[in-house]
C-alpha positions in Angstrom: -30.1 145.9 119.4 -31.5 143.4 121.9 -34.1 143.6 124.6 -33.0 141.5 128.0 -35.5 141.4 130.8 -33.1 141.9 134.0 -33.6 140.7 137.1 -32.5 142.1 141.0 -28.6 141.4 140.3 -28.8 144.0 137.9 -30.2 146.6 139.6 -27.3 149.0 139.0 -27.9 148.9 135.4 -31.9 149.6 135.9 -30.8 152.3 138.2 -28.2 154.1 136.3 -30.7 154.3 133.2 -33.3 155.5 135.2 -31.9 158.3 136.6 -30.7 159.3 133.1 -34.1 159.1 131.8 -34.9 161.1 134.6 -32.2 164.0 134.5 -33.4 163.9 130.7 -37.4 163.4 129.8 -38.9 163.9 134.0 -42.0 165.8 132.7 -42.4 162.7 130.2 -41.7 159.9 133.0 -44.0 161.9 135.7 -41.4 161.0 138.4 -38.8 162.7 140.4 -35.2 162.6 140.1 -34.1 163.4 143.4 -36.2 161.4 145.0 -35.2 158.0 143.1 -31.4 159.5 143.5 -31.8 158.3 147.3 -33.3 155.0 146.5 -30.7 152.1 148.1 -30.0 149.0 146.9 -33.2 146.9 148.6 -35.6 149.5 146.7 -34.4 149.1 143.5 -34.3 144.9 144.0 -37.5 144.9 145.5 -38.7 147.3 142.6 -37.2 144.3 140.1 -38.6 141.5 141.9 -42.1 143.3 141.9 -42.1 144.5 138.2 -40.7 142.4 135.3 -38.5 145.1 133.6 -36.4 145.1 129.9 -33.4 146.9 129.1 -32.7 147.7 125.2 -28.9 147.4 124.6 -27.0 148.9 121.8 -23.5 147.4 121.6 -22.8 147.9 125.4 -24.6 151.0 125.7 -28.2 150.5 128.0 -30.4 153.0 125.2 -33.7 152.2 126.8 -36.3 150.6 129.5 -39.8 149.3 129.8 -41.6 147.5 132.8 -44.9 146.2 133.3 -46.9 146.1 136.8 -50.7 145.2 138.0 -52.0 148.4 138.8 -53.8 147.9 142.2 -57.1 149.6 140.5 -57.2 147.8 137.4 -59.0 144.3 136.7 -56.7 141.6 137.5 -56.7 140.8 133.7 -55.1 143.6 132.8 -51.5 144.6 132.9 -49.8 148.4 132.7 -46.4 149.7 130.4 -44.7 151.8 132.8 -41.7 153.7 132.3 -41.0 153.1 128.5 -37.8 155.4 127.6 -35.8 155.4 124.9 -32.3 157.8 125.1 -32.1 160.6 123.2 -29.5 159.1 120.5 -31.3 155.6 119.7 -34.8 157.6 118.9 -36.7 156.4 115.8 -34.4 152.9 115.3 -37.8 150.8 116.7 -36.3 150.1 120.1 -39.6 151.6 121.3 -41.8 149.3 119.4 -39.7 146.7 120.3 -39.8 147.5 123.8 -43.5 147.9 123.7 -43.8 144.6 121.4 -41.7 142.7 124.8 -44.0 144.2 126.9 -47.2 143.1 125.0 -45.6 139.5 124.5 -45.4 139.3 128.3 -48.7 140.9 129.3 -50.0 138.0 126.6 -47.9 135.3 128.6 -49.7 136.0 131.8 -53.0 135.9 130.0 -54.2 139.4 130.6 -56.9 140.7 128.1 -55.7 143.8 127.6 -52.6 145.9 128.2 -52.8 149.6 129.8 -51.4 153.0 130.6 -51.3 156.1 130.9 -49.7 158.8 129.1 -49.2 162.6 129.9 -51.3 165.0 127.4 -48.1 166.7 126.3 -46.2 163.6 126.1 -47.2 164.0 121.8 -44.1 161.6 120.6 -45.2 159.2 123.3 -49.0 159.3 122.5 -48.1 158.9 118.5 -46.0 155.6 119.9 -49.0 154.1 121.3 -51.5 154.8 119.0 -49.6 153.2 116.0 -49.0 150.6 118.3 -52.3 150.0 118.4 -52.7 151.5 121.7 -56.9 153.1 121.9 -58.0 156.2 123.7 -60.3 155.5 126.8 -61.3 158.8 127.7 -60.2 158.1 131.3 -58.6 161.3 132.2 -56.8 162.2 136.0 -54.5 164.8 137.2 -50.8 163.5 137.0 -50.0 162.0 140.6 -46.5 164.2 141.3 -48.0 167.0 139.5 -51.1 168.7 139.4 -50.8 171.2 136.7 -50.5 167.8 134.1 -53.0 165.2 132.5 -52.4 162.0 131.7 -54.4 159.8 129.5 -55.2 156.1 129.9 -54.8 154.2 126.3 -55.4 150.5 126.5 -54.7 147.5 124.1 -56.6 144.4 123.8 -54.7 141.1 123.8 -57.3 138.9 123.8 -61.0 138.9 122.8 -63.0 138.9 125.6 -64.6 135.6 126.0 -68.3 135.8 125.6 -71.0 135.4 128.6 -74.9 133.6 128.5 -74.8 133.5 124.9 -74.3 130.1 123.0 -74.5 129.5 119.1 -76.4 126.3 117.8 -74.2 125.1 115.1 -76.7 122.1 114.5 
């Protein structure tokens, strides 16, 4: 297995992966497959340029995908997991954690404190994922954006202490 982050040229790849995640876990990925069918070319490069994105390769076989964004509403310190999915046939071999370890890595790399997202209620293999990942429960709760009847869950981690304000130690 190995974990590539891909750029716009490879927007095929990123595309033809997504839709299969999509024809195959939608309620999981809270997005719809026809709509992302009719996505062109410019969208899916300007949707690589935007958000760093990972494919996990098995031999030659694209068996899973992660990307990370700044969520307009969240502190600029903090970054969001989007998208993690893992195919159906390459479940359990740790190309999740290792997708969610790349993402983590990154997040750390750009100096974010913590890293975010959210997860639908349902969703119970991908909520197990991120709570052994270290992932904690916020309690922030919202109705899933493309579908009412669903929650979603917002689980951060923190990558970095926060540093510490009007308080200072005499070490003398």
């Amino acid at each position: 297995m190995r974990i590539v982050r891909v750029g716009e040229r490879e927007w095929e790849q990123v595309r033809e992966i997504r839709l299969r995640a999509l024809h195959e876990d939608a309620d999981a990925l809270g997005a719809r497959v026809a709509r992302e069918e009719r996505f062109g070319p410019k969208h899916w490069q300007m949707r690589l340029r935007s958000s760093p994105t990972w494919l996990a390769w098995s031999a030659d076989d694209a068996v899973g995908i992660v990307s990370m964004i700044s969520e307009p509403a969240s502190p600029v310190d903090d970054r969001h997991l989007v998208g993690l999915w893992v195919a159906p046939e390459a479940r359990r071999t740790g190309i999740g954690w290792a997708l969610v370890d790349t993402v983590r890595t990154a997040a750390a790399e750009e100096d974010a404190r913590t890293l975010s997202l959210w997860v639908n209620d349902e969703n119970e293999p991908a909520i197990d994922l991120f709570v052994r990942a270290g992932f904690e429960r916020t309690g922030e709760r919202q109705r899933s954006p493309r579908d009412d009847d669903r929650v979603e869950e917002r689980y951060v981690y923190e990558l970095q202490a926060p540093t510490s304000t009007g308080s200072s130690v005499d070490m003398s």
